[in-house]
Backbone as ProteinMPNN parsed JSONL, in Angstrom:
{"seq_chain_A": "XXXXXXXXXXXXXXXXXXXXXXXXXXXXXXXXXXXXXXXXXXXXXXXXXXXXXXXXXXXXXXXXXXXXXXXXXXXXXXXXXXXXXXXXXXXXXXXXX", "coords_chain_A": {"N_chain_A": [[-18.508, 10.922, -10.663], [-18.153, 12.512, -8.412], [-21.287, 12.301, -7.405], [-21.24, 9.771, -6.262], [-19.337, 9.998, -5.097], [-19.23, 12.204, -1.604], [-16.727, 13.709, 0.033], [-15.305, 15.809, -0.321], [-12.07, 16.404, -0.286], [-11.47, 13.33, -1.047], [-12.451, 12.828, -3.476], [-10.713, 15.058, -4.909], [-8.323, 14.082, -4.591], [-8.671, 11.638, -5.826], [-9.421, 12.596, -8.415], [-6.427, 13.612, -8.463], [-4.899, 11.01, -9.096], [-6.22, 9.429, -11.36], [-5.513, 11.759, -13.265], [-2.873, 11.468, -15.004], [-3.646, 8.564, -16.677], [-3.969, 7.211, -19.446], [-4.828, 5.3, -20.662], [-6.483, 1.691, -20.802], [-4.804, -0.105, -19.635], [-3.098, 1.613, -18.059], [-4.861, 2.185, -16.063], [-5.57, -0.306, -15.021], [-2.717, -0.824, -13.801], [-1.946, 0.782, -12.457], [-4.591, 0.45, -9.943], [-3.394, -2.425, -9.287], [-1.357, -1.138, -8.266], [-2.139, -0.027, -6.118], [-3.847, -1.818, -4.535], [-1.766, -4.094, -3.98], [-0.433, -1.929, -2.131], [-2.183, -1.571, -0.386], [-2.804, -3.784, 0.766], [-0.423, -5.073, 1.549], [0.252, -3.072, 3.725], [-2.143, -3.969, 5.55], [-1.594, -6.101, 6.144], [0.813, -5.84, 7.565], [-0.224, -4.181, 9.692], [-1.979, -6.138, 11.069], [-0.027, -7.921, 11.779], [1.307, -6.238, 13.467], [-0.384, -5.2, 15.36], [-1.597, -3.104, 15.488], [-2.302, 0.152, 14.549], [-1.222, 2.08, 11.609], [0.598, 5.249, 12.745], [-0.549, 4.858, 15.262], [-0.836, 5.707, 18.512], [-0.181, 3.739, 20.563], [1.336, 2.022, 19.458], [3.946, 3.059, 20.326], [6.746, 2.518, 22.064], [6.221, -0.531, 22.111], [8.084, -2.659, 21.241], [8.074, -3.453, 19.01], [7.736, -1.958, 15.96], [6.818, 0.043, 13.155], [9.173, 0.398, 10.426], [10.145, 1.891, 8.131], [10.872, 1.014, 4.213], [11.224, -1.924, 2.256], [13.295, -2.795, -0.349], [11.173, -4.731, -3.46], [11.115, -7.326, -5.504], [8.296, -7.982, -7.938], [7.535, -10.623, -10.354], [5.312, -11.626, -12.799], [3.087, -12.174, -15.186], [3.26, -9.733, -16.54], [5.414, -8.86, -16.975], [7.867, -7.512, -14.907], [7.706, -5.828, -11.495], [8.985, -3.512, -9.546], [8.294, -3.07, -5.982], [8.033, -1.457, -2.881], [7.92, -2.975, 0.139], [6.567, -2.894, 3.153], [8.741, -2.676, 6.481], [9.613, -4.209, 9.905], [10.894, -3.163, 13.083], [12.133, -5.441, 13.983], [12.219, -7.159, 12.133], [10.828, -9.1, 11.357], [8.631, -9.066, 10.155], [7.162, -10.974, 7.237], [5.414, -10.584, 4.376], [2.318, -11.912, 3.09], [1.074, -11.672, 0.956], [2.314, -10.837, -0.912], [4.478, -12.498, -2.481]], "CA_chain_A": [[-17.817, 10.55, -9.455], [-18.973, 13.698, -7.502], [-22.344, 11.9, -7.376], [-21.086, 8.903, -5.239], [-18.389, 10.412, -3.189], [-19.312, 13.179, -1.347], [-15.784, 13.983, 0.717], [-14.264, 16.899, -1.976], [-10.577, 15.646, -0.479], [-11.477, 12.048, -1.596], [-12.617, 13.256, -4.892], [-9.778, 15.416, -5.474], [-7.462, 12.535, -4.561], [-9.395, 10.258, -7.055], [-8.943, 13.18, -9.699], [-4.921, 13.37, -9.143], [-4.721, 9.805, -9.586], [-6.32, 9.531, -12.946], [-5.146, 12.499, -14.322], [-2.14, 10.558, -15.546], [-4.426, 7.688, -17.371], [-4.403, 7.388, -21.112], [-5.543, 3.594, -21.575], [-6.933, 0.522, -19.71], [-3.846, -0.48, -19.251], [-2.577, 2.497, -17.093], [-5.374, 2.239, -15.055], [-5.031, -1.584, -14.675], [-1.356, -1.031, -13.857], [-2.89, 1.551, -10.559], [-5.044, -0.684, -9.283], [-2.796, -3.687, -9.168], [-0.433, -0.414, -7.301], [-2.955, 0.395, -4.878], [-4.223, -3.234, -4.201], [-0.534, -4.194, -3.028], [0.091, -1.365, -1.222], [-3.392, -1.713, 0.95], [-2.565, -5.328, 1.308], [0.917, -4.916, 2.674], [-0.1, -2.293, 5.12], [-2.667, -4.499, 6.297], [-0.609, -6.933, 7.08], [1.544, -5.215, 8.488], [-1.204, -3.926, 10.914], [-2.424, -7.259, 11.582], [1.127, -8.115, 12.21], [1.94, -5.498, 14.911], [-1.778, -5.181, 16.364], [-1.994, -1.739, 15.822], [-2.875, 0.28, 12.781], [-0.659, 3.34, 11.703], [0.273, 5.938, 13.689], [-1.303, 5.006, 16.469], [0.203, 5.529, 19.89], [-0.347, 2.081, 20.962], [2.965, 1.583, 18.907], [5.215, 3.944, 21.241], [6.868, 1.719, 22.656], [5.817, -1.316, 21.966], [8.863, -3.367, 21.201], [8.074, -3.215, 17.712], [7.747, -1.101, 15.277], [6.892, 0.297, 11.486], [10.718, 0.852, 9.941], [10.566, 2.618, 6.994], [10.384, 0.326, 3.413], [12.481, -2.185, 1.608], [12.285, -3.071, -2.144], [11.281, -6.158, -3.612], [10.539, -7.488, -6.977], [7.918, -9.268, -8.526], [7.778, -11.14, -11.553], [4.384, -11.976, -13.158], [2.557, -12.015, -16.849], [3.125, -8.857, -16.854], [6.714, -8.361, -16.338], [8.389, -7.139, -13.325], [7.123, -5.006, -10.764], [9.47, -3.127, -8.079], [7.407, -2.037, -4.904], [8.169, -0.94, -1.377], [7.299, -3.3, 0.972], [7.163, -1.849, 5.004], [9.571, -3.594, 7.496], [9.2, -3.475, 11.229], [12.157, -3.137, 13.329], [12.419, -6.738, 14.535], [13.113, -7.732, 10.8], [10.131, -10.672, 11.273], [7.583, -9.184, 8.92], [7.047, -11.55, 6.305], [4.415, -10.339, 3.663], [2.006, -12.925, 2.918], [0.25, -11.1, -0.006], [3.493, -10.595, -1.945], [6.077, -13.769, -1.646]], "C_chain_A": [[-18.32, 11.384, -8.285], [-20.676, 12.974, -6.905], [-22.462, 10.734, -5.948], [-20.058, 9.186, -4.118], [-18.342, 11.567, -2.9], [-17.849, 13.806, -0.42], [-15.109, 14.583, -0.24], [-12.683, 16.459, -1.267], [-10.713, 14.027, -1.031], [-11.382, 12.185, -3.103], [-11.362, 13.928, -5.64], [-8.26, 14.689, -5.328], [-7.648, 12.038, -5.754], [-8.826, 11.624, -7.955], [-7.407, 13.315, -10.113], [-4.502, 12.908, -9.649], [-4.92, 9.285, -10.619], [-5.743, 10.462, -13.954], [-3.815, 12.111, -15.611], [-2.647, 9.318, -17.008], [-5.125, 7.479, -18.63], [-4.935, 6.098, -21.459], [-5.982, 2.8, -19.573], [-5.888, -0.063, -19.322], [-3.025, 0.079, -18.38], [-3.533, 2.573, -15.817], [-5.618, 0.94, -14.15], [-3.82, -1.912, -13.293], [-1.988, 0.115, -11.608], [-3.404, 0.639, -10.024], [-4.716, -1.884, -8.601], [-1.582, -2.94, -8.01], [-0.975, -0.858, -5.858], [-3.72, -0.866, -3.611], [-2.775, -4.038, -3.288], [-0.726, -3.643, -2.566], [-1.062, -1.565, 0.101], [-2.738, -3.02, 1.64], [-1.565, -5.524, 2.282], [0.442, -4.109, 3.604], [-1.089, -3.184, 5.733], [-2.38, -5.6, 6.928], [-0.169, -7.088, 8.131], [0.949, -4.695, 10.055], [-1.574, -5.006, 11.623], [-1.24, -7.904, 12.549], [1.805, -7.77, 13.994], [0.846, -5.397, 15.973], [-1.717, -4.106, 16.645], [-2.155, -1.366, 14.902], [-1.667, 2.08, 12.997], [-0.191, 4.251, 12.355], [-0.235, 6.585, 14.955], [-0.346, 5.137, 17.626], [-0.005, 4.815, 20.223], [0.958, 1.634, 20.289], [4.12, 2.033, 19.68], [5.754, 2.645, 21.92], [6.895, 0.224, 23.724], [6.719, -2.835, 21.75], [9.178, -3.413, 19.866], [7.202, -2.615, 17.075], [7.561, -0.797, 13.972], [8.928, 0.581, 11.636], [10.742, 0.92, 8.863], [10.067, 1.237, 5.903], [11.521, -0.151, 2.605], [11.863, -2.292, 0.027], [12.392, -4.431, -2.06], [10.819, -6.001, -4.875], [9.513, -8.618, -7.34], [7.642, -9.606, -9.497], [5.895, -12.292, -11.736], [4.442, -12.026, -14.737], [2.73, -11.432, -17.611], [4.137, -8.143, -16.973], [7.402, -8.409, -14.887], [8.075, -5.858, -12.866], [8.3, -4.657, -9.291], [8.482, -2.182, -7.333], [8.43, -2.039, -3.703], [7.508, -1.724, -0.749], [7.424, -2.695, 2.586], [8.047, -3.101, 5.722], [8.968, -3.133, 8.789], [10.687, -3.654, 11.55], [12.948, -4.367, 14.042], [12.447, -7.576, 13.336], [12.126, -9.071, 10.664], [8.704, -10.481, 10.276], [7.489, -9.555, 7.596], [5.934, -11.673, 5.298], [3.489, -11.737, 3.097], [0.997, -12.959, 1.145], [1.121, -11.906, -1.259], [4.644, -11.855, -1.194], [6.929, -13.352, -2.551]], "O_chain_A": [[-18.854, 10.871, -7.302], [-21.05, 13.377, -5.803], [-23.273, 10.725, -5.022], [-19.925, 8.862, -2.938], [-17.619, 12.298, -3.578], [-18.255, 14.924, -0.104], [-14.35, 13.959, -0.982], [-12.0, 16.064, -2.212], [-9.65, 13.635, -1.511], [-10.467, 11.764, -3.811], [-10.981, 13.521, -6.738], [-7.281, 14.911, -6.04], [-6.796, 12.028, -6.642], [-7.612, 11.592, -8.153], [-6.958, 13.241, -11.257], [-3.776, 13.3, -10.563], [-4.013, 8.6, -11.092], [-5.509, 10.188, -15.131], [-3.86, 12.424, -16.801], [-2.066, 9.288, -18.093], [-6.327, 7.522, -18.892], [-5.466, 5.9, -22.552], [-5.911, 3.019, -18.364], [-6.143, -0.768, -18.345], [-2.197, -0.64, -17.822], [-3.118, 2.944, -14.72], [-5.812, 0.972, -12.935], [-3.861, -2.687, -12.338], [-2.191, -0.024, -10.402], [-2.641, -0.179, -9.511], [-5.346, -2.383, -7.668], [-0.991, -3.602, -7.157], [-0.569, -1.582, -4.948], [-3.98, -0.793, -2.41], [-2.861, -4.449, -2.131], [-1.579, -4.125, -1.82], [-0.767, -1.677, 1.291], [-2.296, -3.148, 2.782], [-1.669, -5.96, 3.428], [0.145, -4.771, 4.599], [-0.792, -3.186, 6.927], [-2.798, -6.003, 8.013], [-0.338, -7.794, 9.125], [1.482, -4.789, 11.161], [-1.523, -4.913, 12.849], [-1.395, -8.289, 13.708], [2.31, -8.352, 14.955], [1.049, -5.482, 17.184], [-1.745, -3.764, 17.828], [-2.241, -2.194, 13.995], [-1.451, 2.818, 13.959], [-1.036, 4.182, 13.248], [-0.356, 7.695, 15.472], [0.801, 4.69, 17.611], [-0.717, 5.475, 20.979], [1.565, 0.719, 20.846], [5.181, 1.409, 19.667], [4.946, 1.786, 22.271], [7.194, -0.098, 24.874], [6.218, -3.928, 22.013], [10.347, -3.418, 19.478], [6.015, -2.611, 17.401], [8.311, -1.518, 13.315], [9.641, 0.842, 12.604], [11.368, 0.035, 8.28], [9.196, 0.462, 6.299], [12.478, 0.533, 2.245], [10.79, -2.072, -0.535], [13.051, -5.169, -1.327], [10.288, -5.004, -5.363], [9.699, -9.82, -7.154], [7.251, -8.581, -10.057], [5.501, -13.249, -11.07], [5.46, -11.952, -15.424], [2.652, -11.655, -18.819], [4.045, -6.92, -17.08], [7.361, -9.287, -14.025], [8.121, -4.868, -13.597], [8.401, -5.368, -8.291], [8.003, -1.101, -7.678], [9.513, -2.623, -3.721], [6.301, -1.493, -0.825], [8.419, -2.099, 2.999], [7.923, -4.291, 5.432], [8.192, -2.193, 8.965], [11.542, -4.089, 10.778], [14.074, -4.306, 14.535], [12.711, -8.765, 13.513], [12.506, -10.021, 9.979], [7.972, -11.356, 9.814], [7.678, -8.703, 6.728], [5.406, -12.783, 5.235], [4.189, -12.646, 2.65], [0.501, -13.882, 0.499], [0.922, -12.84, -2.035], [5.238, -12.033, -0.131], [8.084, -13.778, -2.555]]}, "name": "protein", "num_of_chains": 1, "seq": "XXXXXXXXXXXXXXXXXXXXXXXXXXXXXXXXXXXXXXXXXXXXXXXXXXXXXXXXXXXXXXXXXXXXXXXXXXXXXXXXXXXXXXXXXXXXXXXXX"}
């Protein structure tokens, strides 16, 4: 891994994240985490027309607001995540229905 990503905080990220990971199935189960969670945030960005933390959000009308839950139901069981809200209650995930 060291070989292809030179940024030692990336790397030691990537090493937290596995350290956990006893099968293909735990690392499956990440992926399918991390894949939502990008997705929703990008949404969400697309959504508001700003990206994170940016000051272009200050007072903007709307807003990130924190995260609700939701459930979803696949092959695989059920999955509770965190989706983000904004504060005008109109962000409707398109990833995750």
């Amino acid at each position: 891994m060291r070989d292809i990503i030179k940024d030692p905080v990336l790397v030691s990220a990537i090493q937290d994240l596995a350290w956990g990971l006893k099968s293909e199935a735990d690392l499956s189960s990440l992926t399918r985490e991390l894949t939502i969670e990008a997705s929703l945030n990008a949404e969400m960005e697309a959504q508001l027309g700003y990206p994170k933390y940016s000051p272009t959000g200050h007072h903007s009308g709307n807003s990130r607001n924190g995260y609700g839950s939701k459930s979803l139901k696949g092959d695989h069981g059920v999955l509770e995540i965190e989706t983000p809200r904004d504060r005008n209650g109109t962000f409707e995930p398109q990833f995750v229905v």
